[in-house]
KOLGUMI-572508 format. One record per atom (N, C-alpha, C): z negated, x negated, y. Coordinates in steps of 0.1 Angstrom, whole numbers, plus 2048, in hexadecimal, padded with zeros to 3 digits. Layout:
<rs>
ZXY/...
</rs>
This chain:
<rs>
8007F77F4/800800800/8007F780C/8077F9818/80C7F0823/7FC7F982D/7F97EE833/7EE7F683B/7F47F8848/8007F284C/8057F4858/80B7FF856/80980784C/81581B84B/80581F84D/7FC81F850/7EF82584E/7EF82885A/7EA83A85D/7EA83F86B/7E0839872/7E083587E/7DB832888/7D683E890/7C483F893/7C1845896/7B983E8A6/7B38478B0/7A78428B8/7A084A8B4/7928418B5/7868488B6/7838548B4/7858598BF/7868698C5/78E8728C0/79B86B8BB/7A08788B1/79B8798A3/79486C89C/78E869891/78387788D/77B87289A/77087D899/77788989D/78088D8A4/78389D8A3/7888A4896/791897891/79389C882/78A8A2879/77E893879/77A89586F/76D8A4872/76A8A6880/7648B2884/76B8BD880/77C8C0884/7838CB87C/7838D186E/7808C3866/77D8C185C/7738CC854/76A8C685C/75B8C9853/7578D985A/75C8DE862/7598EB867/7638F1860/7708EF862/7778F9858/7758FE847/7718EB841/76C8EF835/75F8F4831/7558F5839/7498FC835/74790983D/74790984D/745914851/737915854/736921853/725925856/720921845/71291B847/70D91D839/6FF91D83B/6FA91F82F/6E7923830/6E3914827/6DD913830/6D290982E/6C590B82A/6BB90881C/6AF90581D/6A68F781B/69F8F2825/6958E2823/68E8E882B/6848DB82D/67A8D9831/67A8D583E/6748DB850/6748D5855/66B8C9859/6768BE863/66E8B1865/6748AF874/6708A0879/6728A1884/6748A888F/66D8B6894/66F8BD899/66B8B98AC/6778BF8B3/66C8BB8BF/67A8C48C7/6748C68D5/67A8D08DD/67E8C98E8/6888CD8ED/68D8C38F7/68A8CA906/6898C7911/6888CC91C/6918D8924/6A08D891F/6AA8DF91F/6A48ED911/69C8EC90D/6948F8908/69F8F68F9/6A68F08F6/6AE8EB8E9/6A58E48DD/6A38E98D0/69D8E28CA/6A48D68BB/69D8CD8BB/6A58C58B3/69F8C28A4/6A28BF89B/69B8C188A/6A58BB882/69B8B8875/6A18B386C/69F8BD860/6A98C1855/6A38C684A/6A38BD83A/6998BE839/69D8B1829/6978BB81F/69C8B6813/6948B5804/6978A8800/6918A87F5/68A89A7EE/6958917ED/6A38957F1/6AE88A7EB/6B588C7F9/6BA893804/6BE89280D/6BB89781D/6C2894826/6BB898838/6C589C83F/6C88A983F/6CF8AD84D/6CC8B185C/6D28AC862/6D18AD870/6D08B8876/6C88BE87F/6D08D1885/6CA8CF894/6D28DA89A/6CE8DB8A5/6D08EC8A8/6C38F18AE/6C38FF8B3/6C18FE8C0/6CD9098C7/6D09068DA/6C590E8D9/6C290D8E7/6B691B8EF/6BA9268EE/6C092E8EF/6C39398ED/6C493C8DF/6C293B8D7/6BE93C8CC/6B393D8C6/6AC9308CA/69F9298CA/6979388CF/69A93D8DB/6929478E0/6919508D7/69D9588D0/6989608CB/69195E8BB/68F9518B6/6859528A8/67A9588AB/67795D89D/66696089D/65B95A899/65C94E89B/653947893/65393789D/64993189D/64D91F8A2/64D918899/657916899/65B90A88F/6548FF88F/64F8F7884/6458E8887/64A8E0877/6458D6874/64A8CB86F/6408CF864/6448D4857/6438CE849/6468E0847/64C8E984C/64C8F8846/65D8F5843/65B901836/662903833/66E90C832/67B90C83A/684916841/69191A838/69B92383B/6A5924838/6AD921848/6B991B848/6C191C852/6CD923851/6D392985B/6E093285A/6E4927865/6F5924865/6F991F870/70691586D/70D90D873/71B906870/7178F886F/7218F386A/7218E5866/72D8E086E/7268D687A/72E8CF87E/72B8BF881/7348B788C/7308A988E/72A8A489A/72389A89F/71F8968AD/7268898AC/73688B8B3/7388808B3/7338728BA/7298758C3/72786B8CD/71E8618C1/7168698B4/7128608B1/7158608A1/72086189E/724863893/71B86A886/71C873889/71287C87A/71688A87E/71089086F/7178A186E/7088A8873/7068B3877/6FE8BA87A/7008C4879/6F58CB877/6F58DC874/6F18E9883/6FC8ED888/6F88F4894/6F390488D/6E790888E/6DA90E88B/6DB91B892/6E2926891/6E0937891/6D7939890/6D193A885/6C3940884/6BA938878/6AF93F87B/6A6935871/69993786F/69593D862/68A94385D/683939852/67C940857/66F93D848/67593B839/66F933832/676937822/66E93F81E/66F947820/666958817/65995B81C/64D96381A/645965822/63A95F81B/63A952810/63294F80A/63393F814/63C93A819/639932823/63393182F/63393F833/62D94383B/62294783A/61B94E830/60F94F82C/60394082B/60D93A824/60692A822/60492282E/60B92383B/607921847/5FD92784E/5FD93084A/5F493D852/5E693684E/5E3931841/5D692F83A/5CE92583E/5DF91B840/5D890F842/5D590E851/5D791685D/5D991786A/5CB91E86A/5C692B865/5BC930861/5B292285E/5B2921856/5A391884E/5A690F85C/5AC908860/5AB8FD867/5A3902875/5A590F879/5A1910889/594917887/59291C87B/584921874/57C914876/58090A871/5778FD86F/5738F9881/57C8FE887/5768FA897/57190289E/56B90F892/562916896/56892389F/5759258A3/57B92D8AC/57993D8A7/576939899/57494A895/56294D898/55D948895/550948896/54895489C/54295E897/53896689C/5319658A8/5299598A7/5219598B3/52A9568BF/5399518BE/53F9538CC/54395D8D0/5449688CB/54C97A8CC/54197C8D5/5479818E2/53C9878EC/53D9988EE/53299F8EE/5339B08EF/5409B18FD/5459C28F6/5499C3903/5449CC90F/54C9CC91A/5439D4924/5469E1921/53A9E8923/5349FB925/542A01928/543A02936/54DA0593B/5509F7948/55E9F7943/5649E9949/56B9F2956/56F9F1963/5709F2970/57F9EE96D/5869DE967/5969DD968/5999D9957/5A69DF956/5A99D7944/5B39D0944/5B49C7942/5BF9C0941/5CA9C1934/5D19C1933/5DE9C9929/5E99BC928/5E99B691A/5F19AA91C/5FC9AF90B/6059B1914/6129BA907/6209BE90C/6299C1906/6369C490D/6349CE917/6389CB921/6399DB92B/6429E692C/64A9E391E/6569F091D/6539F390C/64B9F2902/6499F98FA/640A048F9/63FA088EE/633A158F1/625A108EA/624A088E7/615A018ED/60FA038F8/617A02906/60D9FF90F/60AA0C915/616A16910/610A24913/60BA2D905/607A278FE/5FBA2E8F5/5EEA288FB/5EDA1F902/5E2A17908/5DDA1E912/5E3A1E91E/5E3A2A92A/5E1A34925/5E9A3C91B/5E7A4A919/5D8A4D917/5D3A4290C/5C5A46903/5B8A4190F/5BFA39918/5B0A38921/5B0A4392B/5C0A4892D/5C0A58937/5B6A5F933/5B9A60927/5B1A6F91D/5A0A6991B/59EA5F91A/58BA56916/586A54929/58CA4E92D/586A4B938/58FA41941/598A4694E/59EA3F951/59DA3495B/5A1A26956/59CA1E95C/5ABA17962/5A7A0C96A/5B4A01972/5B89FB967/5C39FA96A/5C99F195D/5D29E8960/5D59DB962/5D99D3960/5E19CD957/5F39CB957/5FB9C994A/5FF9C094E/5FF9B1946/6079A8945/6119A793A/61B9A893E/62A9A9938/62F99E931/62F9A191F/63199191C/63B997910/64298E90C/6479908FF/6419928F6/6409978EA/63599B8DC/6419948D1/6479908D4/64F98B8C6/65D9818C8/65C9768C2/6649698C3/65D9608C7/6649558C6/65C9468CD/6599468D8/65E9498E7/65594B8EF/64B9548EE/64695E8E8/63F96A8E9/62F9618EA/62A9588E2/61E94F8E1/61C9488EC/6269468F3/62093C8FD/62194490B/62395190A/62395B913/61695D911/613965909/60996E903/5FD965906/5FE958902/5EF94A908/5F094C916/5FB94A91E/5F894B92C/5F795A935/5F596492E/5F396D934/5E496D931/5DD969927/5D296E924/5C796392C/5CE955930/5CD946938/5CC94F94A/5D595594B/5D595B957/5D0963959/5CA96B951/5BE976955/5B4971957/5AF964951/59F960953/5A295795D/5AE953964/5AC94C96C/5AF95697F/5AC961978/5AB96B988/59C96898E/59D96A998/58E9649A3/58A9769A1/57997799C/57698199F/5749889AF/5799969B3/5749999C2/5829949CA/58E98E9C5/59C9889C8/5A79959CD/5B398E9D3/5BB9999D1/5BE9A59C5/5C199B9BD/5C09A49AC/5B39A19A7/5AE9AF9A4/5A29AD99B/5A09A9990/59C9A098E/59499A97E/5939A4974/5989A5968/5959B295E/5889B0956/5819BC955/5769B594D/57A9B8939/5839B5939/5879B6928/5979B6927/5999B091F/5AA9AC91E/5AA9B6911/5B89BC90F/5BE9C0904/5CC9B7901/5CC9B58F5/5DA9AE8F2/5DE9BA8E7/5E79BE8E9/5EE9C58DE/5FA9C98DD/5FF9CC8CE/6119CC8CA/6139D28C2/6199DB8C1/61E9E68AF/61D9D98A4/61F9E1899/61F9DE890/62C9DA889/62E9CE87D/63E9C887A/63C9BF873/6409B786E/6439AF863/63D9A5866/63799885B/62F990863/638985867/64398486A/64B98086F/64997F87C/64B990882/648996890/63D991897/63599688C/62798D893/62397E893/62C97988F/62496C88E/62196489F/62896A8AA/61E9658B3/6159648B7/60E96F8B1/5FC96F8B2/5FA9688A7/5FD96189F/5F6956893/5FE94A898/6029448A8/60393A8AD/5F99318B1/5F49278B0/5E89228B2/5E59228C1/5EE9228CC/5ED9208DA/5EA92F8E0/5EA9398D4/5E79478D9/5D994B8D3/5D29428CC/5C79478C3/5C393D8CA/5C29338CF/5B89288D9/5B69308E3/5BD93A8E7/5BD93D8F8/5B494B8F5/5B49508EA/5A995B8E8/59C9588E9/59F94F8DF/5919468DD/58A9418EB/59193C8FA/58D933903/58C94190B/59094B908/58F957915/57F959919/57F957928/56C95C92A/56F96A92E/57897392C/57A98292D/57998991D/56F99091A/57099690F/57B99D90E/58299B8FD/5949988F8/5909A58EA/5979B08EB/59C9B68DF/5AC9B48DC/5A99B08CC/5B79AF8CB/5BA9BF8BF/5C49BF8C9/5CE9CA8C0/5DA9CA8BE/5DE9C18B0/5EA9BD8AB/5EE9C489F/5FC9CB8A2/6009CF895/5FB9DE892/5FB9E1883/5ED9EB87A/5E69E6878/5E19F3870/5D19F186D/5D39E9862/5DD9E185A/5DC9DA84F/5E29CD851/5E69CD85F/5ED9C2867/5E29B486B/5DF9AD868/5D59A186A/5DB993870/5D799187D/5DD98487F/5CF97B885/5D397288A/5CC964889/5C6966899/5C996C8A1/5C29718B2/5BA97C8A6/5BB98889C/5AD98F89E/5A198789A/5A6979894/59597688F/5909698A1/59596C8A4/58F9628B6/58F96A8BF/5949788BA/5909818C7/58298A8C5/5799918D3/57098E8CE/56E99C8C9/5789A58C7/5769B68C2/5879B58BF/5899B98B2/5959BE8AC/5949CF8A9/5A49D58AC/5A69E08AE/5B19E28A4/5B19F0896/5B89EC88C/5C89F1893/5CA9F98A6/5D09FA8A9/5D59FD8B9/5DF9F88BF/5D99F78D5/5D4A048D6/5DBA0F8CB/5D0A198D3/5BFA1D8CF/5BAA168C3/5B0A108C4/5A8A098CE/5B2A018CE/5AA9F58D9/5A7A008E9/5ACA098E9/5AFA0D8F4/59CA198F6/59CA1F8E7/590A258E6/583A198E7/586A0E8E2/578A028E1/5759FE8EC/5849FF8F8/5809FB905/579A02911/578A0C90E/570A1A913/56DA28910/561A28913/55DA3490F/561A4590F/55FA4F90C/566A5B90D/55BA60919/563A66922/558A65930/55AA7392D/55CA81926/555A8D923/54AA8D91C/549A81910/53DA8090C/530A7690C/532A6F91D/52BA65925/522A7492E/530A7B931/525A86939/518A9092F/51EA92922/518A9991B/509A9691C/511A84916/501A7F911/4F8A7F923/4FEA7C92E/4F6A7E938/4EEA8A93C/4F4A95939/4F4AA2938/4E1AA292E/4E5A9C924/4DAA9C91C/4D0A9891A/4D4A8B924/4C6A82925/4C2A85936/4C8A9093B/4BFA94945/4BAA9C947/4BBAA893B/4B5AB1936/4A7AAB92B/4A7AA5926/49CA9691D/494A9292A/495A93933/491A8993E/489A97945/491A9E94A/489AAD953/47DAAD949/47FAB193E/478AB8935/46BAAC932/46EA9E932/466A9892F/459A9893D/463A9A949/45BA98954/451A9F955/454AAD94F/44EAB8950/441AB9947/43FAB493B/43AAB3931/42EAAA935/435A9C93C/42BA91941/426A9594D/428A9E956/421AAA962/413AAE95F/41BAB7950/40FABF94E/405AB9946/408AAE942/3FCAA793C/3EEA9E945/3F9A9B94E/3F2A8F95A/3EBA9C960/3F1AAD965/3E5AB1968/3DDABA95F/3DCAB8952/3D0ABA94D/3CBAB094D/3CFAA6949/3C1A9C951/3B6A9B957/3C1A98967/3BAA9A970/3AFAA5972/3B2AAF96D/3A9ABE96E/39CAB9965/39BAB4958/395AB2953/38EAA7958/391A9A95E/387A8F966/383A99974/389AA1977/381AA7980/376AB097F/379AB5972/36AABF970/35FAB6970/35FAA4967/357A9D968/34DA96972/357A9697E/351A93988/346A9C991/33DA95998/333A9C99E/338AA19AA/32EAAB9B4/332AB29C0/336AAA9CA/33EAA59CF/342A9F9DD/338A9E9E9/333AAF9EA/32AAAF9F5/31EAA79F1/317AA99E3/310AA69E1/30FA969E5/317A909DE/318A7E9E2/315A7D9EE/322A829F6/326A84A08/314A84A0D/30EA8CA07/2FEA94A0E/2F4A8AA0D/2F8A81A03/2EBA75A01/2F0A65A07/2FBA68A0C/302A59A12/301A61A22/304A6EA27/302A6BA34/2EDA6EA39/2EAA73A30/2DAA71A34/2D6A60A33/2DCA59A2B/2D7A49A2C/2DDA43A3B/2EAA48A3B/2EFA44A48/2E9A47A57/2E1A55A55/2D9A57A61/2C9A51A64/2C6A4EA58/2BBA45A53/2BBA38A5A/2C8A36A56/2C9A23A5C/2CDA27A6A/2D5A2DA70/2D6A2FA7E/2C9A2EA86/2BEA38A7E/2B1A3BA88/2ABA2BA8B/2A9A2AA7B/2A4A19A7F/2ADA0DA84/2BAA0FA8A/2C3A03A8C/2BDA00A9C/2B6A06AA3/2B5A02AB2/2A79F8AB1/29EA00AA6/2919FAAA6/28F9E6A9E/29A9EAA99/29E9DCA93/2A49D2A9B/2AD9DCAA8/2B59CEAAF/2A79C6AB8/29D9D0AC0/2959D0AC5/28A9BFABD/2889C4AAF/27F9BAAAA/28A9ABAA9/2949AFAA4/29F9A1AA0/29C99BAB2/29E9A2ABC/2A0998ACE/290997ACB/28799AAC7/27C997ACF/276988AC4/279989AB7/27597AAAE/283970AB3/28C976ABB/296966ABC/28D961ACB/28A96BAD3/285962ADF/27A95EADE/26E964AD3/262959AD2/26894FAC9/27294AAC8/27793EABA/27D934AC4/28593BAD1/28C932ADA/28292EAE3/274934AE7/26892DAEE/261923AE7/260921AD7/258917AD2/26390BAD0/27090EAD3/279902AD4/27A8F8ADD/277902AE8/2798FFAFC/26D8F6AF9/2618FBAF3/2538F2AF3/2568E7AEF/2588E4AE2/25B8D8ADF/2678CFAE3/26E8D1AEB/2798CAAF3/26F8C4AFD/2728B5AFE/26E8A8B0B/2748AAB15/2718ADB1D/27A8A8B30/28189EB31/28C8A0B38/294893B3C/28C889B43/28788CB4B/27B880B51/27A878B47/27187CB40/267878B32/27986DB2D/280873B25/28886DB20/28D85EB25/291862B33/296859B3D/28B84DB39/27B84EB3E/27684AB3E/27383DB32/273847B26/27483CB16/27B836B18/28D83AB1A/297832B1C/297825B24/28E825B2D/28B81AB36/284811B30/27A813B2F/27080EB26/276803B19/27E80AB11/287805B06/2907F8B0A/2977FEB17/29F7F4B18/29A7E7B20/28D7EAB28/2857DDB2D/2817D3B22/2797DAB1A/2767D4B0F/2837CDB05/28A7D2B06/29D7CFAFE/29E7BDB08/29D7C4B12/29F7B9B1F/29B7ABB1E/28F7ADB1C/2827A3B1B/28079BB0E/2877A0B03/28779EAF4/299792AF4/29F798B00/2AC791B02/2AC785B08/2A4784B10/2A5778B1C/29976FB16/28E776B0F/28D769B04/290764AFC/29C767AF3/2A5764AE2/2AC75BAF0/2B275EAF9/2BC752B00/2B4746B08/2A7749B0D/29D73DB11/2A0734B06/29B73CAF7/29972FAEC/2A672AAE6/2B472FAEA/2BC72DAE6/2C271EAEC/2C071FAFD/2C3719B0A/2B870BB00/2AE708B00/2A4700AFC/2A46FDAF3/2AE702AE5/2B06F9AD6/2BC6F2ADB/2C56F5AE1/2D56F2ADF/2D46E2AED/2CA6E6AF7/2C56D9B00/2C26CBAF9/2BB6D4AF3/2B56C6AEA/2C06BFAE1/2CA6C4AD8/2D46C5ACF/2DC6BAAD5/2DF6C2AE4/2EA6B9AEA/2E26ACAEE/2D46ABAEE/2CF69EAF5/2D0697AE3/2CE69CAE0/2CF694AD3/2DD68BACE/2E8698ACF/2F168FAD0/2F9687AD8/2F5688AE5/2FA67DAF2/2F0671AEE/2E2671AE9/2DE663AE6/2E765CAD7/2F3666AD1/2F565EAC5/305657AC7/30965FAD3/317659AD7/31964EAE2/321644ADC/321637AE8/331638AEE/33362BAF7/33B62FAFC/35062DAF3/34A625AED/353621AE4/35862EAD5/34F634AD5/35563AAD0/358647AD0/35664FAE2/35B656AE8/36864FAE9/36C640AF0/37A640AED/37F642AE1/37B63FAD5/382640ACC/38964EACA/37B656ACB/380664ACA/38A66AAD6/38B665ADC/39266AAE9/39D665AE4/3A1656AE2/3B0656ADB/3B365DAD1/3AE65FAC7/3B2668ABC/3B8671AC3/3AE67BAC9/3B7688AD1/3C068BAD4/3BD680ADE/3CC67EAEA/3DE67EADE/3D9670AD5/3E2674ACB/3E767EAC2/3DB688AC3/3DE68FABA/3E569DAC5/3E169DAD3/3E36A7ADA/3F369DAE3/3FA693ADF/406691AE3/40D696AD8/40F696AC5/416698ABE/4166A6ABD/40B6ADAC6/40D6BEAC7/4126BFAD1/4126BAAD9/41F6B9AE9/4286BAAE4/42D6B2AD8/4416ACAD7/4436B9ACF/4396BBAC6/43B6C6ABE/4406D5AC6/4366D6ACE/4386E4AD9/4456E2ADD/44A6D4AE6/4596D4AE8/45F6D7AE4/45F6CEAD6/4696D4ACE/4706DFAC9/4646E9AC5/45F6F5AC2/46B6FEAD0/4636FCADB/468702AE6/477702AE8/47D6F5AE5/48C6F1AEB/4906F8ADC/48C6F7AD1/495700AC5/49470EAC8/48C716ACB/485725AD0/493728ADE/49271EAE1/49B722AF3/4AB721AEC/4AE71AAE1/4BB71AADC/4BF724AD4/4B472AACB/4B9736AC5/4B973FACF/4B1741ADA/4AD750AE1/4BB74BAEA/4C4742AEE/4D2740AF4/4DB747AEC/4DB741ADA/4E5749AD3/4E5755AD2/4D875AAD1/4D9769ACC/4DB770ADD/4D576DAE6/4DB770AF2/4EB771AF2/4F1766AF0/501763AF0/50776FAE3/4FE770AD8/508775AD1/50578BAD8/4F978CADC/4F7798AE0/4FD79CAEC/502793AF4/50C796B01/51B796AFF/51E791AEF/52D78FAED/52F79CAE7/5217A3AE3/51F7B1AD7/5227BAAE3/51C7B9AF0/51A7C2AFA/5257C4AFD/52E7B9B05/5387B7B0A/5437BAB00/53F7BDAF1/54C7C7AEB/54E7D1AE8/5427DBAED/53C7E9AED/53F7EDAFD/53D7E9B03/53D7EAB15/54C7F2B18/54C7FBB22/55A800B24/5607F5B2B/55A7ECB33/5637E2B37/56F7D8B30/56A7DAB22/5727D6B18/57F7DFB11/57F7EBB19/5867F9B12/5907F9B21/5877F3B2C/5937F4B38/59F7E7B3B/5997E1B30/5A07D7B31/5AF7D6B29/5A97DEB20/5B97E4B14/5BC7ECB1C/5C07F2B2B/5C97FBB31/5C2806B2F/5B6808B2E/5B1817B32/5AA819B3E/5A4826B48/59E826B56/59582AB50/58982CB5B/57C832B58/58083EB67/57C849B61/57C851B6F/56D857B71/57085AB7C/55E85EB81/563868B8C/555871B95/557878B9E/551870BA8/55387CBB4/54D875BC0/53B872BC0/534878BB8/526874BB6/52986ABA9/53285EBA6/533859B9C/52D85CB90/532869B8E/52E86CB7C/53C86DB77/53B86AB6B/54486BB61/54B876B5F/55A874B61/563886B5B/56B880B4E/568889B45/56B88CB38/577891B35/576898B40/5838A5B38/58C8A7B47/5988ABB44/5A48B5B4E/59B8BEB52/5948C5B53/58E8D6B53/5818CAB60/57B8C3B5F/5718BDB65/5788B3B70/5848AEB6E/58F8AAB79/5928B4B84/59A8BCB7E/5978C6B89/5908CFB93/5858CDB8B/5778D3B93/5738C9B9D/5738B9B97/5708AEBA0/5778ADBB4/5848AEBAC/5928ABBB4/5928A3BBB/58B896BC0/58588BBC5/582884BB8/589875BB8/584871BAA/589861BAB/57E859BA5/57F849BAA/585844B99/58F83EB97/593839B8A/59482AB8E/58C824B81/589819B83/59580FB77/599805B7B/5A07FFB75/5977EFB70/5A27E8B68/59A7DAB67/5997D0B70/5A07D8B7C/5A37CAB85/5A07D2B94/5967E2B92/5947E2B9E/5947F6BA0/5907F9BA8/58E80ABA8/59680FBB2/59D81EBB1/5A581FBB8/59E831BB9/5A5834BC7/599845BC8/5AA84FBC7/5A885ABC1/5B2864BC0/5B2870BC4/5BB87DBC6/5B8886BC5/5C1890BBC/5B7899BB6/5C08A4BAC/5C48ADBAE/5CD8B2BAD/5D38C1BB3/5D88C7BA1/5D38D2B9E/5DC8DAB95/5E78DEB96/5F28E2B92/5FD8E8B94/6048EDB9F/6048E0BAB/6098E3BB9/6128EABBA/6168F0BC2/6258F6BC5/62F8E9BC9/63B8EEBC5/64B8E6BC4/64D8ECBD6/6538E2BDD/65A8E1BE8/6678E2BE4/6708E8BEC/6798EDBEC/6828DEBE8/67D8D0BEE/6888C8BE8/6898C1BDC/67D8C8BCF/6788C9BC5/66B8BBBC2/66A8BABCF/65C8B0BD2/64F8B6BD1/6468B1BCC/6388B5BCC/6358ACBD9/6298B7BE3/6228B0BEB/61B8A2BE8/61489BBEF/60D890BEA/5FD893BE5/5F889CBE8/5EA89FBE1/5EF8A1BD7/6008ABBCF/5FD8B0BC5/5FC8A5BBB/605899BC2/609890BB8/5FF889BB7/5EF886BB9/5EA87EBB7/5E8871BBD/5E9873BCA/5EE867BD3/5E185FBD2/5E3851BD2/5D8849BD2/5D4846BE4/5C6845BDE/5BD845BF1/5B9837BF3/
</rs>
């Protein structure tokens, strides 16, 4: 065979061939593996691999597609694929473009559910002690479900007819791959309303959606929609499906309803028979009042027979009272007449100031006299002392001691100098450095960067335009000298579009 008769292809028509190729001979076909590498691109396109034990094909499902599954796809489940087989020539390989794409039967999906279950169980999300009661009657409800099925008017209808409250609907998908990550952020956005806000805060969320295949529902057994039940600080009934319908939000919500119009009775009470029961417990209440009336006054009747006559008491307290009256004057009489014979035998025994004066004198002569002789004999030990020791000192050795001194009272001379001329050097620096401190705080230092100081005619300080014009006389001081001005507000224009010279500010 001559290889020069061999067609000559480029690139680009190689791969178109061989792409005409492989779509015309296969077509659409169904696929079942395992997914792997799964991951979603930003363009909302997602990308996967499907293998079994001996081979790996490539797929790719656009967004619009992707939107409508029911399920989120994640890495080790097991799928069927519908869709074509073609090529990516940019990087040479066949790939499967992805129509649609389910579950492999509902026993794969079951087996997720269990293990998605046990796992969020283990972090406690189901847990009893976190289920909080709901409120009596709640004031707003929050409604998180399609807003065009008949869910959300079996919902309204049954709180019309029980007790009708505000209701609040957040509008989400209930089924496909977006429906989960709706349904989390509606229920994310209800707890994150400010109570007392434009929109009111609900005090209890409903989530609910008919009933359907667990296909349909598998948004509510999404882990990002069963976290967000679980994190709600708004008490959450879920009502998903029937009464035989069970997903993965009723065990983290904190009241399940076996349907929304259930949920719709658990959320409030029947206000015909709120009144009844009021009706009856205030008939319980009259009647009790009345019962405890008549009890408290037989009582009373009965401690009153016990007691004695009023007047009688009254009769023996005001005769004591007239009793002590008669004798209250004869008593003030005796109390004045023992305090002034008690203040006369006081006056007796009190000395005259004379007298006192007198001792006092007396004391201090004798004080005197006791004084001036401790210092006679003081004067006459200490004479002698000093005659004693002027006979023991000669003249020689008063000089001695006199040089000592002298020497010792010149090395405290140099010392004092010393002392002094270091004392006068620091008190220069710290002087020098406190006038270089002054002098860079000082406005003189601020007029020197090009600013004035202005003042009035009683040189005080103007602050402000509003205090300028009140001044209207005004001395601005520069760095190199003061100049006097005057202000005019908003003169009038002369005809040859000159301002007079007051208005302008003329300097004086």
């Amino acid at each position: 065979m001559e290889l020069d008769n061999v067609t000559e292809f480029t690139v680009s028509e190689l791969s178109s061939a061989l792409k005409r190729t492989l779509e015309d001979a296969y077509g659409y076909v169904r696929v079942r593996g395992e997914l792997t590498g799964f991951k979603r691109a930003a363009s909302g396109h997602m990308y996967f691999s499907l293998k079994d034990p001996a081979a790996c094909l490539d797929a790719v499902c656009w967004r619009l597609t992707a939107q409508r599954l029911s399920f989120r796809p994640e890495d080790g489940l097991e799928v069927v694929a519908v869709g074509r087989i073609t090529t990516y020539p940019s990087r040479s390989r066949y790939q499967l473009i992805v129509d649609r794409l389910e579950p492999a039967g509902v026993g794969a999906l079951m087996a997720l559910l269990e293990e998605r279950r046990t796992r969020l169980a283990a972090e406690g999300l189901f847990a009893s002690e976190r289920k909080r009661p709901l409120p009596f009657l709640p004031e707003v409800i929050g409604v998180v479900t399609s807003p065009t099925g008949a869910v959300i008017r079996d919902i309204l209808h049954r709180l019309a007819e029980r007790f009708p409250r505000r209701v609040l609907v957040w509008p989400v998908l209930v089924q496909g791959e977006l429906a989960a990550e709706q349904v989390a952020a509606a229920i994310a956005g209800f707890n994150r309303l400010v109570p007392g806000g434009a929109v009111p805060r609900p005090d209890v969320l409903i989530v609910a959606r008919g009933g359907g295949s667990l296909e349909d529902l598998w948004a509510f057994n999404e882990e990002v929609v069963v976290r967000a039940a679980a994190a709600s600080g708004i008490p959450l009934i879920s009502a998903v499906g029937h009464e035989t319908d069970t997903t993965l939000i009723d065990h983290a919500a904190d009241q399940r309803a076996p349907t929304p119009t259930a949920a719709a009775q658990l959320a409030v009470p029947v206000r015909s028979e709120l009144g009844q029961k009021l009706g009856q417990l205030d008939q319980r209440l009259f009647h009790g009042l009345q019962r405890e009336l008549r009890q408290l006054g037989q009582q009373v009747e009965g401690l009153a027979r016990g007691l004695p006559d009023p007047q009688a008491l009254l009769g023996q307290a005001s005769q004591r009272f007239d009793d002590l009256a008669l004798r209250l004057p004869h008593a003030l009489d005796g109390r004045i007449e023992r305090c002034t014979l008690h203040v006369a035998g006081l006056a007796a025994r009190l000395r005259s100031p004379a007298q006192l004066l007198q001792d006092a004198m007396l004391g201090l002569n004798s004080q005197a006299d006791r004084l001036a002789y401790q210092f006679r004999g003081f004067l006459r030990d200490h004479g002698r002392q000093l005659e004693r020791l002027a006979g023991r000192l000669t003249l020689d050795e008063v000089e001695r001691r006199l040089a000592r001194h002298e020497s010792v009272l010149d090395g405290l001379a140099a010392r004092q100098s010393h002392a002094a001329t270091r004392r006068r050097r620091e008190a220069e620096e710290r002087l020098t450095a406190l006038a270089s401190r002054l002098a860079s705080v000082s406005y003189e230092s601020v007029l020197q960067r090009g600013f004035a100081l202005v003042r009035d005619e009683q040189a005080a300080l103007v602050r402000d335009a509003e205090g300028a014009r009140r001044a209207g006389l005004l001395e601005l001081e520069f760095k190199d000298g003061r100049v006097r001005t005057v202000v005019a507000d908003r003169p009038p224009r002369r005809s040859g579009g000159e301002r007079p010279a007051a208005a302008q500010g003329r300097l004086l």
